[in-house]
DSSP file (Angstrom, degrees, kcal/mol; ACC not computed):
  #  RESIDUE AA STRUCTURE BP1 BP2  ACC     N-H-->O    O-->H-N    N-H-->O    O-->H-N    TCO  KAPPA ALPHA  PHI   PSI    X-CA   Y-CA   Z-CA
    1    1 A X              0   0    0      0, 0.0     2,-0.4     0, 0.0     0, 0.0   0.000 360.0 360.0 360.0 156.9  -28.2   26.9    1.7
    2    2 A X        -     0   0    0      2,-0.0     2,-0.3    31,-0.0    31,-0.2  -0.998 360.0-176.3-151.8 130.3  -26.8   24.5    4.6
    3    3 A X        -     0   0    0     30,-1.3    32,-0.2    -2,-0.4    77,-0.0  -0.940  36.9-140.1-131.1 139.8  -27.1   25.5    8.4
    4    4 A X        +     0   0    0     -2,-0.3    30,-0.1    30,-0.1    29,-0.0  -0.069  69.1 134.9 -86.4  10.9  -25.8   23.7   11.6
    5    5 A X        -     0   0    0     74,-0.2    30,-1.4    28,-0.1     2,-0.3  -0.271  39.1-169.2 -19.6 126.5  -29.3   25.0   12.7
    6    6 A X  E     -a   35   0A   0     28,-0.1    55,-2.7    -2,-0.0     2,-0.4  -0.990   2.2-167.8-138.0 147.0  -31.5   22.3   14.8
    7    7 A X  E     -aB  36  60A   0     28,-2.4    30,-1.6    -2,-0.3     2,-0.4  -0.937   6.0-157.6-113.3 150.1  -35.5   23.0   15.5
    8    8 A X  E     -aB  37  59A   0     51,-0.6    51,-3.7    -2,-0.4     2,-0.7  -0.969   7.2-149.1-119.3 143.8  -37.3   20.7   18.0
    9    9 A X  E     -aB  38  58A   0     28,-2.2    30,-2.3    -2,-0.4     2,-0.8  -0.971   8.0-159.7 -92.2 104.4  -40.8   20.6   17.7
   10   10 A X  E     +aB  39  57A   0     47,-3.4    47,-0.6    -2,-0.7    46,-0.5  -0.856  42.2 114.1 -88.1  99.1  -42.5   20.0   21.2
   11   11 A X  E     -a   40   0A   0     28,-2.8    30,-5.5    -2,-0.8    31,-0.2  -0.776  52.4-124.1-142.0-150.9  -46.1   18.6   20.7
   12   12 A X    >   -     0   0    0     -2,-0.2     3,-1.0    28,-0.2     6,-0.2  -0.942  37.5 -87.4-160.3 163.4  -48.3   15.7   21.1
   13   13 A X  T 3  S+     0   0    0      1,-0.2     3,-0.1    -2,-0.2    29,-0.0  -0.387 109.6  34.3 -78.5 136.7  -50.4   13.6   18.7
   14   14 A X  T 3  S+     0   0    0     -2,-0.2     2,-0.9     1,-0.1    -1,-0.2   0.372  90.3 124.3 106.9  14.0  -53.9   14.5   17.9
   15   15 A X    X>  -     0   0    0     -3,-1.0     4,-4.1     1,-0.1     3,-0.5  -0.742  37.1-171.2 -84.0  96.7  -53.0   18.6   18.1
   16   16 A X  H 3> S+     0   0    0     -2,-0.9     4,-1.2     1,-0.3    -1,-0.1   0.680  88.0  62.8 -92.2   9.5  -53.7   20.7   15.4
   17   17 A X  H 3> S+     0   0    0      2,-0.2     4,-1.8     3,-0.1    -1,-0.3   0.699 109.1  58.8 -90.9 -25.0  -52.3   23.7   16.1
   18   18 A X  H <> S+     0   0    0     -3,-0.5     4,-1.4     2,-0.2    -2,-0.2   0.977 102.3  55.6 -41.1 -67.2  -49.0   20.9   15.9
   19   19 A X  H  X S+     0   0    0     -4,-4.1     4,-2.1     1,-0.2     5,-0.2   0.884 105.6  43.3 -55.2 -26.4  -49.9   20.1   12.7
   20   20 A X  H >X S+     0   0    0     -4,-1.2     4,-1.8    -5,-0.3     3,-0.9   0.998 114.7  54.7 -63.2 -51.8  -49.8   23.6   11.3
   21   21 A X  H 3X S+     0   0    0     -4,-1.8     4,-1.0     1,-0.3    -1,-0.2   0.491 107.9  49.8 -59.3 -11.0  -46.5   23.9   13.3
   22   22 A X  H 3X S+     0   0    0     -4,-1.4     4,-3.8    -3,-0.2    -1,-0.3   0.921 113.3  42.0 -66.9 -51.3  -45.1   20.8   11.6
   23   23 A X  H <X S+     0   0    0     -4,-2.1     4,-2.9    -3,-0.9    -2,-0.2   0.917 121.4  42.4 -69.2 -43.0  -45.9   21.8    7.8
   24   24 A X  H  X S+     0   0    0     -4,-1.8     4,-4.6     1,-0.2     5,-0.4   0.964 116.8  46.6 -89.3 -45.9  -44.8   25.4    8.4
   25   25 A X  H  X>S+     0   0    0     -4,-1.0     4,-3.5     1,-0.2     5,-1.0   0.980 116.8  48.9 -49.0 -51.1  -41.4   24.1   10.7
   26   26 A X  H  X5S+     0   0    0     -4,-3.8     4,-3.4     1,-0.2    -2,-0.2   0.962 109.5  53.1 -51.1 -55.2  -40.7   21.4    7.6
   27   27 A X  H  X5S+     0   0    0     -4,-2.9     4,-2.3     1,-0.2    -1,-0.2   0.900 113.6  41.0 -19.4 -65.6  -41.1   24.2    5.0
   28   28 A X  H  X5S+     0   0    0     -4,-4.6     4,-0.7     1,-0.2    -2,-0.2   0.557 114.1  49.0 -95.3  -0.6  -38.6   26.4    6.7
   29   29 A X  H  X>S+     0   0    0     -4,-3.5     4,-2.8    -5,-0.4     5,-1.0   0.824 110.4  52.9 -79.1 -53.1  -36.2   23.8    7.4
   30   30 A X  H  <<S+     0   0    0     -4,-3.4    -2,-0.2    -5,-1.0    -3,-0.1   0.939 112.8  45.3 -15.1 -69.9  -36.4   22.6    3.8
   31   31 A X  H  <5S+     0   0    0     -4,-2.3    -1,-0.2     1,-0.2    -2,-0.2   0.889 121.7  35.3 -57.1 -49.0  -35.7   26.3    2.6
   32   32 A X  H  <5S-     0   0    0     -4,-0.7    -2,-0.2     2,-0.1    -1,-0.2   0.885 104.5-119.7-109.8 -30.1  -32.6   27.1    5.1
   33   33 A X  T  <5 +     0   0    0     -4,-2.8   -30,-1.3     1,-0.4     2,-0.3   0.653  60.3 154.5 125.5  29.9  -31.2   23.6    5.1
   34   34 A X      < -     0   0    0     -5,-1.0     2,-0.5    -6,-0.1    -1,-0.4  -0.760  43.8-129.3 -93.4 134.0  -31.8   23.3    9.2
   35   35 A X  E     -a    6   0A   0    -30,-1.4   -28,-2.4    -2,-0.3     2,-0.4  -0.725  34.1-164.7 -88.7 130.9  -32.2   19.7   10.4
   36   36 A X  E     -a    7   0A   0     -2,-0.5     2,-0.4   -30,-0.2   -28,-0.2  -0.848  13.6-160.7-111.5 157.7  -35.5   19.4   12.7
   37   37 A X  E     -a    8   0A   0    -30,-1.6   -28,-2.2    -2,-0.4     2,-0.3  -0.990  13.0-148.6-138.3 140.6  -37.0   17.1   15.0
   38   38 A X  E     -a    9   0A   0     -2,-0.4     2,-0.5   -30,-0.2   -28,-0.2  -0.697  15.3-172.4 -96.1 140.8  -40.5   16.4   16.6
   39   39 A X  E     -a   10   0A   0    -30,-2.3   -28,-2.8    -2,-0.3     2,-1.1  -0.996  25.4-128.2-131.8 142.2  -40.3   15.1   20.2
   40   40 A X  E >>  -a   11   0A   0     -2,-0.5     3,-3.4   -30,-0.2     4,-0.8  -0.619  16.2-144.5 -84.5 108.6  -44.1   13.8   21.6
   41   41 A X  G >4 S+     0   0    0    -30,-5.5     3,-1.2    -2,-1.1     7,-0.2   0.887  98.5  62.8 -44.2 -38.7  -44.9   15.7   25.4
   42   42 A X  G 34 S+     0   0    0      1,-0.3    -1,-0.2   -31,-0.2     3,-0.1   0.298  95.3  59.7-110.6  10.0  -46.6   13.0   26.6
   43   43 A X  G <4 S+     0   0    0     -3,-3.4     2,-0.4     1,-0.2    -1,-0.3   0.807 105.1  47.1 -94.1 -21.2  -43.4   10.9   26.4
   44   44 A X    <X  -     0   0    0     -3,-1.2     4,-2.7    -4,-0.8    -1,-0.2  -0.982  62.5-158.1-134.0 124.3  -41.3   13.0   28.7
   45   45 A X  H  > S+     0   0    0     -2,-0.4     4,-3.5     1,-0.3    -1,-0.1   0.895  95.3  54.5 -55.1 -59.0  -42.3   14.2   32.0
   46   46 A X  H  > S+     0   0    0      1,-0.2     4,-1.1     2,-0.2    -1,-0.3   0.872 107.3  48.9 -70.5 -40.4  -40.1   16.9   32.2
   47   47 A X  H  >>S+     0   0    0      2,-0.2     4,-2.2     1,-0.2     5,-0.8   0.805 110.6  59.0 -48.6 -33.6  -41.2   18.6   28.6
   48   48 A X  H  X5S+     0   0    0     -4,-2.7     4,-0.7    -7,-0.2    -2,-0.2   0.921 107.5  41.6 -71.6 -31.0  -44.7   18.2   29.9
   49   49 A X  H  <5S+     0   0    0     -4,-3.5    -2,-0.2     1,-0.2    -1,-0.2   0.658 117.1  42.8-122.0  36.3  -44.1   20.1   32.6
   50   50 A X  H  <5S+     0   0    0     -4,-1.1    -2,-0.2    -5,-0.1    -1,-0.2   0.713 129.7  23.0 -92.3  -6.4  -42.2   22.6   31.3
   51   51 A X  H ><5S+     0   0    0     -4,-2.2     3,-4.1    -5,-0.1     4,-0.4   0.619  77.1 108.2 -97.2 -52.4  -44.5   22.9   28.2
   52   52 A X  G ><<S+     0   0    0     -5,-0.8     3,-0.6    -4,-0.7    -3,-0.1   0.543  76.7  48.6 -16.7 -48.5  -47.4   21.8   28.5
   53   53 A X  G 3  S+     0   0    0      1,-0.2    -1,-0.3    -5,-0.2    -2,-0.1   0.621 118.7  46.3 -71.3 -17.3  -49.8   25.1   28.6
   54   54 A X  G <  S+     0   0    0     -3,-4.1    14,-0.6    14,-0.0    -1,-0.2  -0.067  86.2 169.9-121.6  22.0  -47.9   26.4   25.4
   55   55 A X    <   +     0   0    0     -3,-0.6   -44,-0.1    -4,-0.4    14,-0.1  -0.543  58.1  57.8 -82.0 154.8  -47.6   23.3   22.8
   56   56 A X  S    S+     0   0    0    -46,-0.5    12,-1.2   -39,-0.1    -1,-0.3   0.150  80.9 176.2 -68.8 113.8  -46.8   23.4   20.1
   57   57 A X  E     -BC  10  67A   0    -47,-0.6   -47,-3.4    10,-0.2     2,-0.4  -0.594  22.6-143.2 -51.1 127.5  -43.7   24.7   21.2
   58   58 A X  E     -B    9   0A   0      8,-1.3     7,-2.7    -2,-0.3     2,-0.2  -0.881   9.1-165.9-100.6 129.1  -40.6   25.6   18.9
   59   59 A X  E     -BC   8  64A   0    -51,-3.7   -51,-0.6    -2,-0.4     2,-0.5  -0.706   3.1-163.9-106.5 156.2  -37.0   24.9   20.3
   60   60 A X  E >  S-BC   7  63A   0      3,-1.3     3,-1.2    -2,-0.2   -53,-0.2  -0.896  84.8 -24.5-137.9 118.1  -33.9   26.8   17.9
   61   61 A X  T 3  S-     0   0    0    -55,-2.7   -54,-0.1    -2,-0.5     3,-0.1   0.645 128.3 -48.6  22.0  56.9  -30.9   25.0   19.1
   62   62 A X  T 3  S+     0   0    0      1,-0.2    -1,-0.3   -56,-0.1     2,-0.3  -0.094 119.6 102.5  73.9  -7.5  -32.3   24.2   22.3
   63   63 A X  E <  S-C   60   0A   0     -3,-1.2    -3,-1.3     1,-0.0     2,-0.8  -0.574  77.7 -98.1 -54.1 123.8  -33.7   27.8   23.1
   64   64 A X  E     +C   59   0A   0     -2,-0.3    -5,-0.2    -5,-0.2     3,-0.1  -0.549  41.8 167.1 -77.6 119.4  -37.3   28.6   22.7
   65   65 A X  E     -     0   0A   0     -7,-2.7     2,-0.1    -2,-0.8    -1,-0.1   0.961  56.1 -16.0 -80.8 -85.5  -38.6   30.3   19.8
   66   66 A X  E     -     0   0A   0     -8,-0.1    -8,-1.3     2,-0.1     2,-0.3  -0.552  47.3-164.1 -87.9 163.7  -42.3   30.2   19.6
   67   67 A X  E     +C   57   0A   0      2,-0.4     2,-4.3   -10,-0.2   -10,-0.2  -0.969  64.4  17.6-140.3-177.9  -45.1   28.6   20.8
   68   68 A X  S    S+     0   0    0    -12,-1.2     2,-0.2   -14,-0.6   -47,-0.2  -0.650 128.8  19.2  85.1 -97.7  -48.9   28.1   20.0
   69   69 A X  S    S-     0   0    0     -2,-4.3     2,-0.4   -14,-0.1    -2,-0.4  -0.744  77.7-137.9-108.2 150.0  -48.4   29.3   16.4
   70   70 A X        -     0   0    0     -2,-0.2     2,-0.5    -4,-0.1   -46,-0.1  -0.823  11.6-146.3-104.8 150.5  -45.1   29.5   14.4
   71   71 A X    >>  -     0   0    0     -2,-0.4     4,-3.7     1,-0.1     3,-1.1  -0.947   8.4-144.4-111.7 124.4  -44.8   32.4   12.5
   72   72 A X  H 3> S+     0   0    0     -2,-0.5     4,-0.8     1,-0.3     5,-0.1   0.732  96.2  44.9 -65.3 -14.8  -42.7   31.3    9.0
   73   73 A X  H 3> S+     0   0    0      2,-0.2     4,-1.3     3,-0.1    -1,-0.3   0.904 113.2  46.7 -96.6 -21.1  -40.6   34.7    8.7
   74   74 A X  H X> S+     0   0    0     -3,-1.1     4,-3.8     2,-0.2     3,-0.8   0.963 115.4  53.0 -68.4 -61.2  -39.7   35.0   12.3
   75   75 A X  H >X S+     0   0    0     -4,-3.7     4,-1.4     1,-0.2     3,-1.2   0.841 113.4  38.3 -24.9 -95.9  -38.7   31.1   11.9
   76   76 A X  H 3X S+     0   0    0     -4,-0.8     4,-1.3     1,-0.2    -1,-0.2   0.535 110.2  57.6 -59.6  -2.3  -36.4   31.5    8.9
   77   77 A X  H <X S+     0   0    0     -4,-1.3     4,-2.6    -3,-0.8    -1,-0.2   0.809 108.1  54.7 -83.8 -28.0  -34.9   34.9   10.1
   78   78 A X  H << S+     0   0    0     -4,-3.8    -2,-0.2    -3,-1.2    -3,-0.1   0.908 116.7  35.7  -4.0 -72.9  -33.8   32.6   13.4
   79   79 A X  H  < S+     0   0    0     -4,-1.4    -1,-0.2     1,-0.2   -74,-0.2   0.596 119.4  45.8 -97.1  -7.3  -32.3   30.3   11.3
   80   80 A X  H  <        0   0    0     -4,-1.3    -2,-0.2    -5,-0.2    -1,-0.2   0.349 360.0 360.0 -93.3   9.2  -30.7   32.7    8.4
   81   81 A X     <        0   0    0     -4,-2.6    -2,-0.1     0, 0.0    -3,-0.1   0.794 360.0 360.0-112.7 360.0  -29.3   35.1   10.6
């Protein structure tokens, strides 16, 4: 299955509630054929301070989907429906 789907990943290094939110975002981009991308808060001012209190944050074509924890079925109805 092939989507013109994009997720951004908002986090920053040494987060684990990121890491879950990587493995689980990578999974369900895998599965639906959605290209994703990680961008680090503490590289861009303006993601920090619209984010910051909520990392990880999940973007679905620039929109916000989740944050804190992704949940994989919400994800991949997002992006198959």
């Amino acid at each position: 299955m092939e989507t013109d789907r994009t997720v951004t990943l908002i986090g920053k290094p040494g987060c684990h509630l990121c890491d879950v939110a990587r493995d689980v975002v990578a999974r369900i981009c895998a599965e639906t054929g959605a290209a994703w991308e990680e961008l680090d808060i503490n590289q861009d001012a303006e993601l920090y301070r619209k984010y910051w209190e909520q990392i990880p944050v999940v973007l679905v074509d620039g929109a916000q989907h989740d944050f804190w924890r992704v949940d994989p079925q919400r994800l991949r109805a997002a992006l198959t429906g």
